[in-house]
N, C-alpha and C positions, 0 to 999 in steps of 0.2 A: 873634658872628654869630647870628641870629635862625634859630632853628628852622624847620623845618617838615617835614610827610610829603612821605613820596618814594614812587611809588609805580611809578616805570621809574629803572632802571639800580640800579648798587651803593648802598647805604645805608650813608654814612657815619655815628656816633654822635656827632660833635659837629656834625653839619650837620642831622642828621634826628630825628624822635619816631620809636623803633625799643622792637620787644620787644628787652629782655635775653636772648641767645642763650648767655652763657656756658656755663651747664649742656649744653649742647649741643653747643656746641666743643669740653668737655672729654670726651664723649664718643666725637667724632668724633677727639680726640688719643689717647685710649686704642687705636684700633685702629691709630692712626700709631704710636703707640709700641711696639705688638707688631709690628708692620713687617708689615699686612696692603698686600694687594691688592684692591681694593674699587671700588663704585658708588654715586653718590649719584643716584637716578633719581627724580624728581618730577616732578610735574608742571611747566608754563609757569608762571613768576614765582612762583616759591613758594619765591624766598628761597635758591637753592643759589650764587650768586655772587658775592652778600653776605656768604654764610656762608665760601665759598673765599677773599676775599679777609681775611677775619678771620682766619682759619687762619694764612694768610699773615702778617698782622699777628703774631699771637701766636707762631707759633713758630719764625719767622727769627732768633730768637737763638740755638736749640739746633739749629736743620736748615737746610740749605741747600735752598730753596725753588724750585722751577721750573713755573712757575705760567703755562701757556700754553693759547692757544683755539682753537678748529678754526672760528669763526664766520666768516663772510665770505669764508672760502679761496676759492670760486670750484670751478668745474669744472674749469678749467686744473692744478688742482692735483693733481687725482685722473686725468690724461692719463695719466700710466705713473710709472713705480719712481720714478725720478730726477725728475719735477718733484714729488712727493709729499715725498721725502726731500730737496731742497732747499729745500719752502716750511717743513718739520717745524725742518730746523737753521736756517733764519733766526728764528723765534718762539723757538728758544731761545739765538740771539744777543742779539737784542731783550732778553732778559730776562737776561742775561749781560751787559751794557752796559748796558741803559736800568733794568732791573725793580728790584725790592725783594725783593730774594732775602736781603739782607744782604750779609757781605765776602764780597767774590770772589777769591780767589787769581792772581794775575799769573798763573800756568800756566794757570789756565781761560782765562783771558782770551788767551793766546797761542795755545794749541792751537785756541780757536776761529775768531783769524784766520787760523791758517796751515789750520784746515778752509777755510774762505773761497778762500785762494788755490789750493790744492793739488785741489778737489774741484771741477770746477764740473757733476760730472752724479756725487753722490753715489749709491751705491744703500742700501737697507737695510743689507748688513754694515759699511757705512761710515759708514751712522748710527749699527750698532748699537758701532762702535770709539770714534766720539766720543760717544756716554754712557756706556762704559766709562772713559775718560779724566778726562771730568767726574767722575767718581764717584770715581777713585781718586787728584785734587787736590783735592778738593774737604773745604774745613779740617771739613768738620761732615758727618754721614751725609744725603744727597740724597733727595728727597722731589721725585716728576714727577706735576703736576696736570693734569689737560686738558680743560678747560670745552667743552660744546658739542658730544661725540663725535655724536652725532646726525647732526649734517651731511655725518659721513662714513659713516652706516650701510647705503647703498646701495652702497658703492665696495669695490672687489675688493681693492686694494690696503690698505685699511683694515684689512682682516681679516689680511693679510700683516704688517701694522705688529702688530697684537693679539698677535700670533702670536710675532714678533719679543721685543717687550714680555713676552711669558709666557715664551719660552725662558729669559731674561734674569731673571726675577723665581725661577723653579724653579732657577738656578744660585748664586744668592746667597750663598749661605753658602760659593762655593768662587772665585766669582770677582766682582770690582767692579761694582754694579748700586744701584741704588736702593735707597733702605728702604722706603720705600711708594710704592706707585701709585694714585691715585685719579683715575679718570672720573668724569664728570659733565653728565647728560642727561637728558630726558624717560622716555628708555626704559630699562628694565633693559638690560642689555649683553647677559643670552641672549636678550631678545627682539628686537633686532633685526632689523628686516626686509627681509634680504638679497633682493635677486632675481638671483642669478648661474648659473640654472639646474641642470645637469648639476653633483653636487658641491659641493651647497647641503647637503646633510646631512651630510657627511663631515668641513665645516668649522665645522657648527654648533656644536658644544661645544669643541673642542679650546681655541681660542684664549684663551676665559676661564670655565673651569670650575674654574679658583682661584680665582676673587672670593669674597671674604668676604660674609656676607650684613650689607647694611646697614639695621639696624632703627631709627636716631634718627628720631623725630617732628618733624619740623619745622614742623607747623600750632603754630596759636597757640591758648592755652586762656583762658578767659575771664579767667583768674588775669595771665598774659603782658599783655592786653589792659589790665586797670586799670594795672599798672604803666608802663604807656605813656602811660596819661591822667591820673596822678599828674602825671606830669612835665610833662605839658601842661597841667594846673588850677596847677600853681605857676607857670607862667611868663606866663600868662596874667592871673592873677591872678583867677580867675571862681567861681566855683560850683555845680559838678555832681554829680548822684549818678550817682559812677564804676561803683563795683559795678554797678548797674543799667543804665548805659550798656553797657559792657562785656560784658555778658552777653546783652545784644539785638544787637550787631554780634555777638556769638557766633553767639548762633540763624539770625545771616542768611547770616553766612559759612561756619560751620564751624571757622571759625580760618583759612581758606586767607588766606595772607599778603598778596598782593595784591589782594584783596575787601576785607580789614581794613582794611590803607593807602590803599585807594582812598577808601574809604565815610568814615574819617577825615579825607581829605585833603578830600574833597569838602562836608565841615559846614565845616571851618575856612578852607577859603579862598573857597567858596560860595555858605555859607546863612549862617553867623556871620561873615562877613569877618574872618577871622583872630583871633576871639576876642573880638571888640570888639562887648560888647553891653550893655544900659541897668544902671544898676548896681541891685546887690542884686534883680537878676532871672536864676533859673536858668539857666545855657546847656548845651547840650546835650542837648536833650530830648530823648523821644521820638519827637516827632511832627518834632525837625530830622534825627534817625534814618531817619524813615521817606522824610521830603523825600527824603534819598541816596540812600537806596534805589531811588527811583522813579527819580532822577538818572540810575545807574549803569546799571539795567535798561536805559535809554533811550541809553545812549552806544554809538557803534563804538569799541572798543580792542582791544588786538593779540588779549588773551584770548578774548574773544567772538569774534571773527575768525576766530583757529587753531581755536573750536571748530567754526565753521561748513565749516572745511573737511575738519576731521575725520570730521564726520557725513554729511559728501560723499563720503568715500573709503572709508565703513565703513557701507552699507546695513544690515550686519547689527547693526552697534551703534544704528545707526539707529532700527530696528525693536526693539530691545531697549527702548529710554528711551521709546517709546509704548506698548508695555506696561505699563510701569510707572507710568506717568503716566497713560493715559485708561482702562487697561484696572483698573489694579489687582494687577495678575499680580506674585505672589509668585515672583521664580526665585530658586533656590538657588543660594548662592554656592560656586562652583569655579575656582582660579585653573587650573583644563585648558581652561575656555571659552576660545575664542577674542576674544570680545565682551566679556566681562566682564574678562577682562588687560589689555583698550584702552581700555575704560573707567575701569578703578582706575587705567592708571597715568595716564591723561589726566587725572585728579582729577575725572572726573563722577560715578564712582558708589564707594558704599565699601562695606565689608561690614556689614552692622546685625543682628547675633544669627544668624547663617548665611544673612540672606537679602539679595539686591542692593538698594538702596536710592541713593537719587540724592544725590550727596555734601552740598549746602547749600541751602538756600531758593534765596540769588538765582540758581545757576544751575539750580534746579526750574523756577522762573519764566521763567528767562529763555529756558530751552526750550518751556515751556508758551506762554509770547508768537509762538517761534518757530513748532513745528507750526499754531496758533491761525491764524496768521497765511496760514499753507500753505494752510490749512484755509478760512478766513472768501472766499476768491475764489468759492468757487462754494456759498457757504452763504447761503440763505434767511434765516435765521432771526438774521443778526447785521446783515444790511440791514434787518432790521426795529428790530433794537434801536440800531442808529444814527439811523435818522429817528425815533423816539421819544424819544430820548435827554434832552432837554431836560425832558421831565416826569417822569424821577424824580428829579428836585431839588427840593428844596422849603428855602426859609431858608438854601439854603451846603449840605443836610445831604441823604443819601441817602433816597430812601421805600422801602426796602427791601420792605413789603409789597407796594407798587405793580410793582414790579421784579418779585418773584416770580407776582402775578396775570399780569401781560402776559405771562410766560414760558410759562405754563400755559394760556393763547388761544391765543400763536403755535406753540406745542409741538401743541399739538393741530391746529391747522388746517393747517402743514405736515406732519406726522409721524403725523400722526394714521393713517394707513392703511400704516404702515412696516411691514416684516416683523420681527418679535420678535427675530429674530438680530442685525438691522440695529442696532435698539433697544438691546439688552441689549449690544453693543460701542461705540455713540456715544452712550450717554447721555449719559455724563459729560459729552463731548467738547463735544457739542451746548451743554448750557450755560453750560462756560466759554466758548465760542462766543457766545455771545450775551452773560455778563454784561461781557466784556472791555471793548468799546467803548462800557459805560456809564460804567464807572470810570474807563477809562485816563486819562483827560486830569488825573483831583486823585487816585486813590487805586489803593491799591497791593492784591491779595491772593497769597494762596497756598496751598498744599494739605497740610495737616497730617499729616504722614508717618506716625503713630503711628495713624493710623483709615485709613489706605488700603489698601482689600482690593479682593477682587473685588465684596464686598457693601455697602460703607461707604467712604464719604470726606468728610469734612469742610473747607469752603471756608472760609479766613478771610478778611474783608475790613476794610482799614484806608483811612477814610474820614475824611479832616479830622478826624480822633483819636477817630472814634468806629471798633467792631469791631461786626462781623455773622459770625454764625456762622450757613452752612447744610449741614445735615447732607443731600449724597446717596446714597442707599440703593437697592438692586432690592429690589420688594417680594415679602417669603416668605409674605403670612399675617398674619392677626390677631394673633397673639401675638410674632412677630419685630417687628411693627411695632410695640407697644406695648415692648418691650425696647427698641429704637430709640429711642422718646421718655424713657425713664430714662437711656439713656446720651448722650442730649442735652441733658437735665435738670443731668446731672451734671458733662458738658464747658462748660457753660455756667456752672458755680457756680467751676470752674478761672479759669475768664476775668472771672470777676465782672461776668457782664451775666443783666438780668433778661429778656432775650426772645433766641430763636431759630428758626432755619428747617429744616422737615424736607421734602424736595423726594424723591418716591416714586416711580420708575420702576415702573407695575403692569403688565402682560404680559397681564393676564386679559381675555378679550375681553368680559366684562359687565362689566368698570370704566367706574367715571364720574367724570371729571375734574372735581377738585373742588379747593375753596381755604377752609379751616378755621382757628378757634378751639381752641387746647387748651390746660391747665393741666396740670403735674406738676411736682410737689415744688419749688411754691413759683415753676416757670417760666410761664412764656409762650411756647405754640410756635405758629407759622402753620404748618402743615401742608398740602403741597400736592401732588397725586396726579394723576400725567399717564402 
């Protein structure tokens, strides 16, 4: 069967190009082997389903595997005790007759249809008799997985079930229960977010304040990533420099699993048509890299979706990720915030040397598109850069001087009599504002994480395979400004280009907007001061 990326539902290994997760397995079996109680909480598509049903694969010869989901239940399910603990024993019939548990013991298999006949409005003690049952027929020590808890993290009964489950897990060594229990969801399990009013606190730790804490990394490292495109440069038959591919889907993703498989799946079966390209010419370049890139920004999928409704139900996460993106603003990282615990575990933001930071490019971007986009309805100044848009083309190829003069007209004749405060919070804003709908249509940028302050940010743009670097800055002063132009001199020898832009936010009310020549250390800067 002929490969290829998968980049929705389970990821089989002889159907799909997959990272090698073994190392990973075996360390999510070490804590099955010590017979914890645990959470696997990631983010949306980040590989936890794929990873449960390899588990599955793997250790159904030594455990007896019950491997069920809470996805699709319905509300009907969560009505009261007994339709809860009827829909819980049917998924572990299903998986008692149909699953891949490995052998099942004729007792398990009786005791479950005579639950069937003898129970038709089971409650909890009568779930919790028949996984006692199972557990103590069952030829091999039991192991109960449950994809999905999530779904049931608003429901009252849920918490009864947790509760039930943790009784059961604390008695073990004296009466028939599981070896391990593992959930598996977006959210950590104490963070879920109940809303059952009165007695919302009283039941907030008890049910699982035994989880074991789950530390396996499940992102992908640029190392996981060439091992991926190994296998796909052999069967292909083609010629890539993997290390370097590998390492640019890194910088775009982060390693989040499904960014990775997407932006792969999307060169081989969209820009390369499945590998099939002129022979003894390179495939997989950069600039088919960067194509994807633009690809993915541009698509609706479930991810971008769930984030969009996330940032609808979390104003204050909201307002977190525009700090950080227009403002520059350094917040320190505390998992006690409320904002910053929805965002790590959502996978938008991570911790970068104690301070919050937005987890990968394409979703920096794909935010920045968003606000921009919020923003560009009632902004001036990207109506402008739309009807002019045609003339910073010149050959295929951006005029990037030209781009930054017109910014430095239209900056001034709109803005020009703004209040300093106004200025000094949408500078930034303002000109991704306005370069956005020059590029959008061929080229892609982004905001270099490592210079964004409240004083510095540097734009990168990737334009039909050429790069522009523009340095934006509040101006402090003759002498910050000239520091500015050496460490522009110098980000500019990183990226091996001989010219860059330094775009000056000055505040002073005897400034005169202006658009300059300057030389340092060997560069070329257009220097531009509005």
């Amino acid at each position: 069967m002929k490969k290829t990326f998968n980049a929705t539902g389970i990821c089989y290994p002889d159907e799909h190009y997959m990272v090698n997760i073994d190392e990973r397995l075996e360390q999510v079996r070490a804590l099955i082997d010590d017979g914890k109680y645990f959470v696997i909480n990631r983010a949306r598509q980040y590989g936890k389903t794929t990873m449960l049903h390899m588990l599955t694969q793997k250790l159904s010869c030594e455990y007896q595997i019950f491997s069920i989901s809470f996805e699709g239940l319905g509300d009907a399910a969560y009505g009261d005790e007994w339709a809860f603990c009827r829909k819980v024993c049917g998924l572990l019939y299903d998986v008692i007759f149909y699953g891949e548990t490995g052998e099942i013991s004729d007792e398990i298999r009786e005791t479950c249809h005579n639950m069937s006949l003898e129970s038709a409005n089971p409650d909890l003690r009568t779930l919790s008799n028949f996984i006692s049952q199972i557990c103590i027929k069952a030829f091999k020590p039991v192991i109960l997985i449950i994809d999905e808890v999530d779904q049931a993290s608003n429901q009252e009964i849920f918490l009864n079930f947790l509760g039930m489950l943790r009784d059961k897990y604390m008695k073990r060594k004296s009466r028939p229960t599981f070896r391990s229990i593992i959930l598996a969801g977006v959210y950590d399990i104490k963070n879920l977010r109940l809303k059952m009013g009165e007695g919302e606190n009283a039941l907030y730790n008890s049910p699982w304040n035994i989880a074991a804490k789950f530390n396996v990394d499940m992102s992908f490292s640029a190392k996981d990533i060439c091992g991926m495109l190994k296998e796909y440069e052999k069967d292909h038959l083609i010629d890539m420099d993997i290390e370097s591919i590998a390492n640019l889907i890194y910088d775009y993703t982060g390693g989040y699993p499904f960014l990775v498989s997407r932006l792969c799946q999307l060169v081989d079966e969209e820009i390369t048509k499945n590998g099939h390209v002129q022979e003894n010419v390179l495939s997989w370049t950069k600039e088919e890299i960067l194509t994807a890139v633009k690809k993915l920004l541009e698509e609706h999928n479930t991810l971008f979706d769930d984030m969009g409704k996330k940032l609808a139900d979390s104003s204050e996460l909201n307002q977190m990720l525009r700090l950080i993106l227009f403002n520059g603003k350094k917040i320190p990282y505390s998992p006690d915030e409320h904002a910053i615990n929805l965002g790590m575990m959502f996978g938008y933001l991570k911790n970068e040397d104690g301070s919050v930071a937005i987890a990968n490019r394409i979703f920096e971007t794909r935010l920045y598109n968003r606000y921009l986009a919020e923003d560009v309805m009632e902004n001036a100044i990207a109506d402008a850069a739309v009807l002019g848009r045609n003339q910073f083309v010149a050959n295929g190829f951006l005029d990037m001087d030209l781009v930054m003069e017109k910014f430095m007209i239209y900056f001034t004749e709109i803005y020009g009599n703004s209040g300093i405060e106004f200025l000094e919070e949408n500078g930034r804003r303002i000109f991704l504002t306005y370069l956005r709908p020059i590029i959008n249509s061929v080229g892609n940028y982004y905001v270099e994480a490592r210079t964004r302050d409240l004083r510095r940010t540097d734009v990168v743009i990737d334009y039909r395979g050429r790069q522009y670097i523009i340095e934006m800055k509040i101006w402090h002063g003759d002498e910050y400004n000239r520091r500015g132009e050496l460490q522009l001199a110098e980000y500019l020898e990183d990226y091996k280009l001989d010219k860059g832009y330094l775009l000056s936010f000055n505040f002073n009310k005897k400034k005169t907007a202006e658009m300059k020549k300057i030389y340092c250390k060997g560069k070329t800067i257009i220097e531009v001061v509005v």
